[in-house]
C-alpha positions as CSV (number, residue, x, y, z in Angstrom):
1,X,-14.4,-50.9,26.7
2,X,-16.5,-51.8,23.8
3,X,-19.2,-49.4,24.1
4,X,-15.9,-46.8,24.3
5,X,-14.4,-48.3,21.2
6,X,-17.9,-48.0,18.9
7,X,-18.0,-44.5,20.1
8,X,-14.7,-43.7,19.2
9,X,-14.1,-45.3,15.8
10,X,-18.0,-44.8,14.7
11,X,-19.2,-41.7,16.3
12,X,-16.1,-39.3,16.3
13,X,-14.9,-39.9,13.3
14,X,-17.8,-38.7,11.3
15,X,-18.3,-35.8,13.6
16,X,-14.8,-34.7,12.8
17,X,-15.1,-34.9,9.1
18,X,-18.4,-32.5,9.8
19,X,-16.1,-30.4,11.7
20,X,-13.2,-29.7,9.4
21,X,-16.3,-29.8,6.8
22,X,-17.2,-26.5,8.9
23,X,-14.1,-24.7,8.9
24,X,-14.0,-25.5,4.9
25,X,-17.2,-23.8,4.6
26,X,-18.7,-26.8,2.2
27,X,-22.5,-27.0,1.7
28,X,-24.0,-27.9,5.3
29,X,-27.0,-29.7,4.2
30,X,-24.5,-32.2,2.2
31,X,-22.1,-32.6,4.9
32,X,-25.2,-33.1,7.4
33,X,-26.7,-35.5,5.0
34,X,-23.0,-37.9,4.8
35,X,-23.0,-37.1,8.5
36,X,-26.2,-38.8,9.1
37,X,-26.2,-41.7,7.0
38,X,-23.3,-42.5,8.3
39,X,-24.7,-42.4,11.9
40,X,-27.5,-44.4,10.5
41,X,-25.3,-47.4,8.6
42,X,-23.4,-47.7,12.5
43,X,-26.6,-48.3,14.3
44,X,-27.5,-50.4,11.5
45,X,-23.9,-52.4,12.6
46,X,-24.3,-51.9,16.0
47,X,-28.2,-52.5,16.4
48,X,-27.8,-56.5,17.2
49,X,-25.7,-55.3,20.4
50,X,-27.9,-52.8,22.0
51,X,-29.3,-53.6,25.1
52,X,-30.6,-52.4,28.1
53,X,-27.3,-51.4,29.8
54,X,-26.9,-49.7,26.5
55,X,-29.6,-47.7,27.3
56,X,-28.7,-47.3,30.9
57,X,-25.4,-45.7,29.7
58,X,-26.6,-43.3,27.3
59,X,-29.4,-42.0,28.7
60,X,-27.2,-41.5,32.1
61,X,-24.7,-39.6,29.6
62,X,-27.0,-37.5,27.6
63,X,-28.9,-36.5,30.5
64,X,-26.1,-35.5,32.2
65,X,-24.8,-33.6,29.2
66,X,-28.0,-31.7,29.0
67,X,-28.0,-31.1,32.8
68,X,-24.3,-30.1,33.3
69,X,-24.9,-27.4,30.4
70,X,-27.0,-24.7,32.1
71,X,-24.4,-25.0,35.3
72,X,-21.5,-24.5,32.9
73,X,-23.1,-21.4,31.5
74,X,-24.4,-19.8,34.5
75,X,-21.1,-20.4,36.5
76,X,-19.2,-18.9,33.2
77,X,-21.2,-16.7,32.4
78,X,-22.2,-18.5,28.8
79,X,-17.6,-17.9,28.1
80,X,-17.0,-21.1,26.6
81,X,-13.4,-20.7,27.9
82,X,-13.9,-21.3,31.2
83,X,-12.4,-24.4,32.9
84,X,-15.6,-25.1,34.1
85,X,-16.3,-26.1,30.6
86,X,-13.8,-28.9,31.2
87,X,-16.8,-31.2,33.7
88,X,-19.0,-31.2,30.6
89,X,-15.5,-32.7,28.5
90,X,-15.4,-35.3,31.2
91,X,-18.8,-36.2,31.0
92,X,-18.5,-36.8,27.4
93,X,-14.7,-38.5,27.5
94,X,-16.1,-40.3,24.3
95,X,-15.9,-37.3,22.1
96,X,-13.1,-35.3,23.9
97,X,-11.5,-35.0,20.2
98,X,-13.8,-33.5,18.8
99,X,-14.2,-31.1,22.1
100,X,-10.1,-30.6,21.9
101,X,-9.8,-29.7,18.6
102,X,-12.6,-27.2,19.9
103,X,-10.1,-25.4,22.1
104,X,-7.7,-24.9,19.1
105,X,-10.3,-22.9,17.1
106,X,-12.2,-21.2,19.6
107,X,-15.1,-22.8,18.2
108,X,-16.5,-24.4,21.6
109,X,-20.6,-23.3,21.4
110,X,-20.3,-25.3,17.6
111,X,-18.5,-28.7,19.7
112,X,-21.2,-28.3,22.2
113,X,-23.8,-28.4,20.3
114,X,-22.6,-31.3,17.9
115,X,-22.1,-33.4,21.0
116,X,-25.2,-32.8,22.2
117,X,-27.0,-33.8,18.9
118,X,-25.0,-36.9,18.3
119,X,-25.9,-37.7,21.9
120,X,-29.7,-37.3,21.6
121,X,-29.7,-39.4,18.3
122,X,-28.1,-42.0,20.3
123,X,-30.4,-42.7,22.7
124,X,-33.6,-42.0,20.5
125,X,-31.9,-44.9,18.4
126,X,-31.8,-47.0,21.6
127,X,-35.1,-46.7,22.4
128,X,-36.2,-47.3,18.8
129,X,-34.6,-50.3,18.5
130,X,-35.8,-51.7,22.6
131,X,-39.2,-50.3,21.8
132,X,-40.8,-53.8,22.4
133,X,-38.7,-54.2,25.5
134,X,-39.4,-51.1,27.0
135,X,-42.2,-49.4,28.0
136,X,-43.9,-46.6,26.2
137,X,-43.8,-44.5,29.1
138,X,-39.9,-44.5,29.4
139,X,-39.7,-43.4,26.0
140,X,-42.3,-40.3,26.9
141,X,-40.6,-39.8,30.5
142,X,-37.1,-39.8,28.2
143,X,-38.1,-37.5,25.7
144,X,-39.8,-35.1,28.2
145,X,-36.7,-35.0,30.4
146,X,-34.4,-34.0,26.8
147,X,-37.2,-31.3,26.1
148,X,-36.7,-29.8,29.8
149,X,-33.0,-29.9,29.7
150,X,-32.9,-28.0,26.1
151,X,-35.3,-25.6,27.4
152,X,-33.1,-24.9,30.3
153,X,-30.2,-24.7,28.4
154,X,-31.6,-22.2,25.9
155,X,-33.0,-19.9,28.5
156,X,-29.6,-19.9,31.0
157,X,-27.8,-18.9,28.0
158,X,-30.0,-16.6,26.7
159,X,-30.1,-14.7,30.2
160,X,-26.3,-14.8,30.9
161,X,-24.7,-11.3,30.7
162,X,-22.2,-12.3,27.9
163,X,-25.3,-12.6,25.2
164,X,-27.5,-10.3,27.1
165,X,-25.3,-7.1,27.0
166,X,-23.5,-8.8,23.9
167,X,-23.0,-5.4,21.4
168,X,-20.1,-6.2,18.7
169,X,-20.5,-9.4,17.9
170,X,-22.5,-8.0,14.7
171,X,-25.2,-9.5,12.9
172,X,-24.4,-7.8,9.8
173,X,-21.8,-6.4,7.1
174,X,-20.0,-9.3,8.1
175,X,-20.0,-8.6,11.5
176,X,-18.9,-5.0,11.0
177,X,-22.8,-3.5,11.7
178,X,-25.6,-3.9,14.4
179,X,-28.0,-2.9,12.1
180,X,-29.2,-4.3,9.0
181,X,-27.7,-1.5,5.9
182,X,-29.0,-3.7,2.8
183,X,-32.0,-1.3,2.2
184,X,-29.4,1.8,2.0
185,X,-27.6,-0.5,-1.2
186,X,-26.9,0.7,-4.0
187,X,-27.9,-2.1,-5.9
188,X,-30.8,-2.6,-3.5
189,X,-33.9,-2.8,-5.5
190,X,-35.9,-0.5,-4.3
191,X,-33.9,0.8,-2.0
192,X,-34.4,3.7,0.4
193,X,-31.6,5.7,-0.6
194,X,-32.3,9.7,-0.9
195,X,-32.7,10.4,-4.9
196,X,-32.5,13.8,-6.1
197,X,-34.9,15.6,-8.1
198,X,-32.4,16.4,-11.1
199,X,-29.5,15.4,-12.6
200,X,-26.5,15.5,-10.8
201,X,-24.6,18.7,-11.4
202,X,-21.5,16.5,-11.3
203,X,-20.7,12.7,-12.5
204,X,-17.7,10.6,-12.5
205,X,-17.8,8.4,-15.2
206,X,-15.7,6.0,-15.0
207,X,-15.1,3.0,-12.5
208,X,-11.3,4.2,-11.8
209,X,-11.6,7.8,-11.2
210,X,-14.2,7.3,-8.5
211,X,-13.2,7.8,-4.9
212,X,-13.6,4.7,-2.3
213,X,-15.6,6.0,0.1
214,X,-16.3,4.4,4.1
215,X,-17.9,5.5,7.3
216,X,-19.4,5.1,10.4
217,X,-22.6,3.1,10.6
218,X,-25.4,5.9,10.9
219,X,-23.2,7.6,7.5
220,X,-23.8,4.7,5.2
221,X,-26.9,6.0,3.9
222,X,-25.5,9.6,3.5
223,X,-22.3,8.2,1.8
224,X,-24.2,5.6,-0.7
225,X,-26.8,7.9,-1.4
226,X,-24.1,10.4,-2.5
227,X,-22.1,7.6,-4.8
228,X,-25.7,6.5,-6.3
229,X,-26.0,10.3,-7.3
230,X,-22.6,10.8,-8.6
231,X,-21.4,7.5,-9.9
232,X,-22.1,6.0,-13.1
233,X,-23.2,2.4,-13.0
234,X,-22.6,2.4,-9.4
235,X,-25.0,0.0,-8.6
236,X,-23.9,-2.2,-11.3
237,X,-20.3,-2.3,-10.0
238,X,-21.0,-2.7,-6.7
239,X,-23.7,-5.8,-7.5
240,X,-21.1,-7.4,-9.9
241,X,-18.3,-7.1,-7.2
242,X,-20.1,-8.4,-4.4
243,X,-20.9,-11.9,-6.2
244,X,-18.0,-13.0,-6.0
245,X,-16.2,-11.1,-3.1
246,X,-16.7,-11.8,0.6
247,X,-16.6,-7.8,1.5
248,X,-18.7,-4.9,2.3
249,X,-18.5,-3.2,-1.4
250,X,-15.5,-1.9,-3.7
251,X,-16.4,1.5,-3.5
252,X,-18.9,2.1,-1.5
253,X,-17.4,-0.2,1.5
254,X,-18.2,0.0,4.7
255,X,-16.0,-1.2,7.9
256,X,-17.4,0.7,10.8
257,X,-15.6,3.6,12.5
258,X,-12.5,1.8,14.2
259,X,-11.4,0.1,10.9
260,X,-12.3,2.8,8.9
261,X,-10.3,5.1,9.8
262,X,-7.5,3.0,10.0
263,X,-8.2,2.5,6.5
264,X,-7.9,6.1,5.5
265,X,-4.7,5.9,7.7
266,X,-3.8,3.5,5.3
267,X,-4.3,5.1,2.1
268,X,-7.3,2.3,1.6
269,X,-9.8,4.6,0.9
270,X,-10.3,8.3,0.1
271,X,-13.0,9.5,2.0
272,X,-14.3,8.4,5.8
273,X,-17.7,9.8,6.5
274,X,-18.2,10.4,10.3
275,X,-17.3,12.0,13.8
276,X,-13.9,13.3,14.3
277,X,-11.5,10.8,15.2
278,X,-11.0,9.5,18.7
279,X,-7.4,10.9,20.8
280,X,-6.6,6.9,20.2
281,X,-7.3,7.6,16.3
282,X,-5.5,10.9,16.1
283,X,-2.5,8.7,17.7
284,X,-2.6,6.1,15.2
285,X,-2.2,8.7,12.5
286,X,0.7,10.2,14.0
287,X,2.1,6.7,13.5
288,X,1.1,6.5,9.6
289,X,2.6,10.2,9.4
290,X,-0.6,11.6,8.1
291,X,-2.5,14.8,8.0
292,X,-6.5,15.1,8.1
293,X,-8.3,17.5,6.7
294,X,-12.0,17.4,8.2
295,X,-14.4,19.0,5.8
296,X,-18.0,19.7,7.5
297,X,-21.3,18.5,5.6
298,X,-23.7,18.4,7.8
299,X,-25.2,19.0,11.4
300,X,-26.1,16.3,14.0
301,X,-26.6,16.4,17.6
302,X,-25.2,13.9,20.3
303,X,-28.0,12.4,22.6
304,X,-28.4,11.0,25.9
305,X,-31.5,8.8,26.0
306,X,-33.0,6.2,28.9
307,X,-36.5,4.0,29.3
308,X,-39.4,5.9,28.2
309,X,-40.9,4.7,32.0
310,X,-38.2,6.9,33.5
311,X,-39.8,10.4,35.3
312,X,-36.3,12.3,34.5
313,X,-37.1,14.7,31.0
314,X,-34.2,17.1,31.8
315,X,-30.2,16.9,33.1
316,X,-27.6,19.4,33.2
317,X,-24.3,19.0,31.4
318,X,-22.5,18.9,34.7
319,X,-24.9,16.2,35.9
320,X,-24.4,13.5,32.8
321,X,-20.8,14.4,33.6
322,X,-21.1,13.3,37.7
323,X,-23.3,10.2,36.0
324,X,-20.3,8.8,33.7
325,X,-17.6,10.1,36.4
326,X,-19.4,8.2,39.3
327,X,-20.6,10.4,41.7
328,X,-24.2,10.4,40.9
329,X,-25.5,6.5,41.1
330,X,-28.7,6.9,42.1
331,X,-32.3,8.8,40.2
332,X,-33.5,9.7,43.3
333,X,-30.3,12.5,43.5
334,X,-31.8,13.7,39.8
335,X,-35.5,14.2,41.3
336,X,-36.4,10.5,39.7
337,X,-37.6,7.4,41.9
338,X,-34.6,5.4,44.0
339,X,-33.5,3.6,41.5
340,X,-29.8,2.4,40.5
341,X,-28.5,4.3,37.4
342,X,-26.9,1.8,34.8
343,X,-24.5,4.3,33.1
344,X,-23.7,2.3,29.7
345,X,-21.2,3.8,27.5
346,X,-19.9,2.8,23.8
347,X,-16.6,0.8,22.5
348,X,-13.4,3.2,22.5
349,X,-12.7,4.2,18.6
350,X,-16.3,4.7,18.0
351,X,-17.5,7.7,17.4
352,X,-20.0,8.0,19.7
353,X,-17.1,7.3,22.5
354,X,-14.9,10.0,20.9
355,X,-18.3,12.5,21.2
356,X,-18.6,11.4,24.5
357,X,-15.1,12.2,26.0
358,X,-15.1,15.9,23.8
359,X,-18.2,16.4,26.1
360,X,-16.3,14.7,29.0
361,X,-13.5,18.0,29.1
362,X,-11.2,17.1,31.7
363,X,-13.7,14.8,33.8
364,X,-13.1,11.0,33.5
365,X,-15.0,8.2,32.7
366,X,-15.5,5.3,35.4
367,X,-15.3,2.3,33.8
368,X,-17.8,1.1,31.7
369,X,-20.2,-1.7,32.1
370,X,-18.9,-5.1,30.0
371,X,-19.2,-8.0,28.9
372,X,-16.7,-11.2,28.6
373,X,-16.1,-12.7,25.2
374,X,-13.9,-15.4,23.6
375,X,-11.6,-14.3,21.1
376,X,-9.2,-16.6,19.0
377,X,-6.0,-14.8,19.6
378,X,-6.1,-13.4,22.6
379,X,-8.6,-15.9,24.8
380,X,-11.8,-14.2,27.1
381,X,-11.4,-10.4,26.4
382,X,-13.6,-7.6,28.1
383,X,-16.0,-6.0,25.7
384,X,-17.8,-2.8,26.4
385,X,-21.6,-3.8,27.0
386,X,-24.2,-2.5,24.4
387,X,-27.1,-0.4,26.2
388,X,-29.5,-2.7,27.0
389,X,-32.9,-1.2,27.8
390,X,-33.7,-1.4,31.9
391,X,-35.3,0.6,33.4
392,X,-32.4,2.6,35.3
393,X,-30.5,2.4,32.2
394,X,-29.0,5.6,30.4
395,X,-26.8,5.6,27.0
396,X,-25.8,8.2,24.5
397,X,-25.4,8.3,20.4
398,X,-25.9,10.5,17.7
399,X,-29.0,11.0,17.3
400,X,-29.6,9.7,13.4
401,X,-28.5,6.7,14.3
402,X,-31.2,6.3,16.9
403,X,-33.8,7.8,15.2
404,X,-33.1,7.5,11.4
405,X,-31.8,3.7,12.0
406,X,-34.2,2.9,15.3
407,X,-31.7,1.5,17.0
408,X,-33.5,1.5,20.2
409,X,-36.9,1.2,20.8
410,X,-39.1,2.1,24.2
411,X,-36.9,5.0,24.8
412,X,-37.3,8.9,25.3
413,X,-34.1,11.2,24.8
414,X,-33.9,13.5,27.5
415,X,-33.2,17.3,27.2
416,X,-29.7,18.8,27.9
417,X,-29.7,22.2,30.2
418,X,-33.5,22.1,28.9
419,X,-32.9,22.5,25.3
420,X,-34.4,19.6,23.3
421,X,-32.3,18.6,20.1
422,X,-34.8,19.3,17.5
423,X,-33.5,20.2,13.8
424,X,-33.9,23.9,14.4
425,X,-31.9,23.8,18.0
426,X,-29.0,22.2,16.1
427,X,-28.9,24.4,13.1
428,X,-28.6,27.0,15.3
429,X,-26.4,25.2,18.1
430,X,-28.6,26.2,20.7
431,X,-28.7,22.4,21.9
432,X,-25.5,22.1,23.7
433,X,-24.6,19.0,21.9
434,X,-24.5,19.8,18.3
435,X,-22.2,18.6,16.6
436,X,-20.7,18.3,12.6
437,X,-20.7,15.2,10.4
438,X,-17.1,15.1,8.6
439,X,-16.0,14.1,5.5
440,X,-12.7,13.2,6.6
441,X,-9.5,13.0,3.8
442,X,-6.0,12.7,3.8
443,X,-4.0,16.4,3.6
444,X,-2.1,14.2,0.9
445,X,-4.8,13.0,-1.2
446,X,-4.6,15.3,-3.7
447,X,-6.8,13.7,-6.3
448,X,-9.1,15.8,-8.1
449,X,-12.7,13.9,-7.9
450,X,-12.1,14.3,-4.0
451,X,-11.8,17.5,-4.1
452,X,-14.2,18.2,-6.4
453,X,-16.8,15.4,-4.5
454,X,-16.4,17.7,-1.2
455,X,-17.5,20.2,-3.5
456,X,-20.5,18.1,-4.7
457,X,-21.2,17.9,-0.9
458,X,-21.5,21.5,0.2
459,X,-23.8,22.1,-2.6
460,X,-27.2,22.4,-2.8
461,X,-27.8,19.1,-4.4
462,X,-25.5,17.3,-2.0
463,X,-27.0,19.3,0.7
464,X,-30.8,18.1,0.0
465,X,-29.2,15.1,0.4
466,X,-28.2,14.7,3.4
467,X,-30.8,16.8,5.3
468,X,-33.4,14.5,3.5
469,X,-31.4,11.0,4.5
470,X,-32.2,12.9,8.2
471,X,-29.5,14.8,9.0
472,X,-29.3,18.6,9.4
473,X,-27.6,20.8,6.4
474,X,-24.8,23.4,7.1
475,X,-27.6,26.3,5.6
């Protein structure tokens, strides 16, 4: 009961403060530092009643901890809502507040973790202070048997098909983007943003006349590029803004394609650079009573791509179609080696998705490969798995975003009715793909820079740029 009580009133206490320290968003390295000096003025207490049974206990605990972990995430499938999750609670009935309070904000992997640090320093204090008790080779068998367990842990969770097929949990834009847009700032030094030549034939000058602008991912360096050629100071604004806001711009934002056009919906913004909107979209905006008015700026084609090991060069239309419908399963049936085909397909309100059903016609989609997640108001949700490059795999995009972003590498994309999606097969529409990039507005926007920005667009100067960000112009 003792050993119980120090962990209670010495351990979980300062782990707690760390954790509403977390969710207060305070400097880590301070709260760490408290955090640990506090651990390090209890073992200072506590140090004249460690013994061996001490010892026993915690090492019998932590390794357990460290055991149980990889069996909790290979039975779950690394979804830290299972109730398998509950054993490894158990195991640790010492900390169970801190593991509790876990459950109410979906913040289990962070409990985890800290348990399993406060455990490790626990019994590396132990043996630091029995070191002339016990032998040296306990303390190396000890260490080596943490080590394994981490190692374990890592790799179990690394391989589970929550993290390996994990696609919209984003890394960046605050979580908005799978691919790193800060070179495409405007305030970028140096960025990689198209420039033109000349002045701008047009400028808007100042801040409140400009219109907010937002897109889909592989848009965001057509869209800046256009503000940095027409806005005065942009780069200045957006820099200035973005010190002290927590958001993707002021004017040149940017919250992917399924909030973005629920921000046109909205009236947030003026202008949504993209694909046309999804039959789920075009709902939506029935239920905002709005009008769209889809302006085309460019050319693009949609592409179906798989591993660059993969014999197949060539599909018909109709065949992709029996691929995403079901019926085909196998490469052997395409002329390819007998292999399984892993058919992945993109989130719904993406605009990939919407391509992908236009090209669909009146053949459905089996369901698509996914993924299990946690999510704080609704508990484990199904995600749609991001392509993930094996060797039977096959996915689809635009094909900017693959190329122009490298969103995949070790890839090939095939041909479609053996027409190959170069610039001049779109231009022409030859590929059967091709498709337009929008500048999507409201029928009801009627403000005058908008309209005269579309302008901007179809001209020459906005033309150059967006053929030379790597996208095809309408001419």
């Amino acid at each position: 009961m003792e050993y119980l009580y120090h962990y209670l009133c010495f351990i979980t206490v300062p782990a707690i403060l760390f954790y509403i320290s977390y969710f207060l968003d305070m400097n880590s390295l301070f709260i760490m530092g408290l955090f640990f000096l506090f651990l390090i003025l209890y073992y200072r207490l506590l140090s004249n009643k460690i013994n061996q049974i001490t010892l026993k206990m915690t090492f019998i605990i932590t390794i357990f901890s460290y055991l149980i972990v990889p069996l909790c995430l290979f039975i779950s499938q690394s979804i830290f809502l299972h109730p398998i999750w509950n054993l490894f609670a158990l195991i640790n009935l010492p900390y169970f507040i801190i593991y509790y309070i876990s459950l109410l904000f979906h913040t289990h992997k962070l409990a985890i973790t800290l348990i399993l640090i406060i455990n490790t320093i626990e019994l590396l204090f132990c043996c630091y202070v029995l070191k002339p008790q016990i032998q040296f080779k306990k303390i190396i068998i000890i260490c080596s048997c943490i080590f394994i367990s981490l190692g374990l842990d890592i790799y179990v969770y690394r391989s589970s098909p929550s993290q390996k097929y994990k696609g919209h949990d984003f890394q960046y834009m605050n979580g908005f983007s799978s691919t790193d847009l800060s070179p495409f700032f405007p305030y970028t030094k140096n960025n990689q943003l198209v420039s033109l030549q000349q002045k701008s034939s047009f400028i808007i000058e100042n801040e409140k006349d400009m219109p907010i602008l937002d897109g889909a991912e592989a848009c965001y360096p057509v869209y800046a590029a256009i503000a940095n050629a027409t806005y005065k100071n942009i780069a200045e604004i957006e820099k200035e803004y973005t010190k002290t806001h927590n958001e993707n711009g002021k004017i040149v934002t940017f919250y992917n394609t399924s909030i973005g056009y629920t921000r046109l919906f909205q009236g947030e913004i003026d202008m949504f650079f993209g694909a046309k909107p999804s039959q789920e979209q075009l709902e939506e905006a029935k239920i905002y009573g709005v009008e769209l008015e889809y302006t085309p700026i460019g050319k693009e084609a949609f592409v179906f791509f798989v591993n660059e090991n993969n014999p197949i060069h060539n599909l018909k239309s109709d065949e992709i179609r029996s691929i995403y419908h079901g019926n085909i399963t196998n490469w052997k049936s395409l002329g390819g080696q007998d292999c399984d085909i892993v058919a992945f397909q993109r989130p719904e309100k993406s605009g990939s998705q919407a391509m992908m059903h236009y090209f669909m016609k009146d053949v459905s989609l089996k369901e698509p490969i996914t993924y299990e997640m946690q999510s704080a108001m609704t508990g484990i949700i199904h995600e749609v798995a991001e392509y993930y490059n094996e060797y039977g795999a096959i996915g689809y995009t635009f094909k900017y975003f693959l190329e122009g972003l490298h969103q995949e590498e070790n890839i090939k994309i095939l041909s479609i009715d053996n027409i190959y999606p170069t610039v001049e097969n779109i231009k022409n529409k030859t590929y059967p793909i091709s498709t337009y990039l929008y500048c999507v507005t409201l029928k009801s926007n009627q403000k005058e820079n908008v309209k005269k920005l579309k302008e901007f667009l179809l001209s020459p100067q906005g033309q150059y740029i967006i053929e030379k960000t790597g996208y095809c112009s309408l001419y």
